[in-house]
Every structure is written in structure tokens, then in C-alpha cells.
C-alpha positions, 0 to 999 in steps of 0.5 A: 539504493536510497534510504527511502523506508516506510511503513505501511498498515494493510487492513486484515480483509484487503491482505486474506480476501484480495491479495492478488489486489494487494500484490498489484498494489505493491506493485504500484507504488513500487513497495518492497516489503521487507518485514511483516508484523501482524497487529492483532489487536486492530486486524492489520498487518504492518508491513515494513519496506522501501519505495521511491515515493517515500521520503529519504530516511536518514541512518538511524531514524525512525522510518515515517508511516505512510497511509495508502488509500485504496479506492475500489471500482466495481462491476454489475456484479459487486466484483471488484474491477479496478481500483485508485490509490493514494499515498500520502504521510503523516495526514499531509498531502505527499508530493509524490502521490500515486493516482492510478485505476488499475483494471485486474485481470484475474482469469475470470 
């Protein structure tokens, strides 16, 4: 496997009131979270992980931090029922974005 490490900030709301939302999410952008660290003091949660859409990571460096910009679809209703993201770096486009409305299927 590449060294293609990054971190993520998920916000506190999308992890304890849509995880099924974050586990698709992950899913995604192939995210394999391999450390979590709840930042109490901003109500995030840094997570830690590998994916092909980061850049490769030399031994020994830092790990950049990536942004995932989440934008959801909703219904009549105010359910949320798909949703795009981006990953993008350092404030800068990164090639490897991700666009994709991915409809949820919760049993509902």
C-alpha cells in the first residue's frame, strides 16, 4: 500500500447525528480511518487514515490535512437524500476531487 495518509476534521453534528451519512462518505473517498482524536474544544473529531486520493506521503513527514465539503440534498420532507462531496487540500483545488450524489438508502 502507498503511503497516501491524510487527516480529515468531521464536524461533531455529521459524526453523532448522520453516521450512516459519514460511513458512506468514507466509503467514497476510499477513507480508511486509522486513528481518531475527538477535538473538544471545536466539537470535531480528527480522524487519521489512508486514501488513493491523497497525495503520497514521504517517511517521516507530516501527513497534510485534507477538507471534505459535503453537500446535502433534501426531501419535501427536510430528510437528507443524497449528497456531494469534494476533497480538496491545503485551500487548493486537488486533482483528485471527488464529485458524487450518492442517493441513501436507509430503510425508510
Amino acid at each position: 500500500m502507498e503511503r497516501r495518509y491524510g487527516m480529515i476534521m468531521i464536524s461533531g453534528t455529521l459524526v453523532e447525528k448522520e453516521p450512516e451519512m459519514l460511513i458512506e462518505l468514507f466509503c467514497k473517498i476510499q477513507f480508511l480511518p486509522l486513528s481518531i482524536e475527538q477535538v473538544w474544544e471545536q466539537g470535531n473529531y480528527l480522524y487519521r487514515g489512508y486514501s488513493p486520493l491523497f497525495e503520497k506521503v514521504e517517511e517521516g513527514t507530516l501527513s497534510p490535512t485534507y477538507q471534505v465539503r459535503v453537500t446535502n440534498h433534501y426531501d419535501e420532507e427536510g430528510k437528507i437524500t443524497s449528497f456531494d462531496c469534494e476533497v480538496t487540500k491545503d485551500s487548493y483545488y486537488y486533482g483528485s476531487t471527488v464529485r458524487s450524489s450518492i442517493e441513501l438508502n436507509r430503510g425508510e
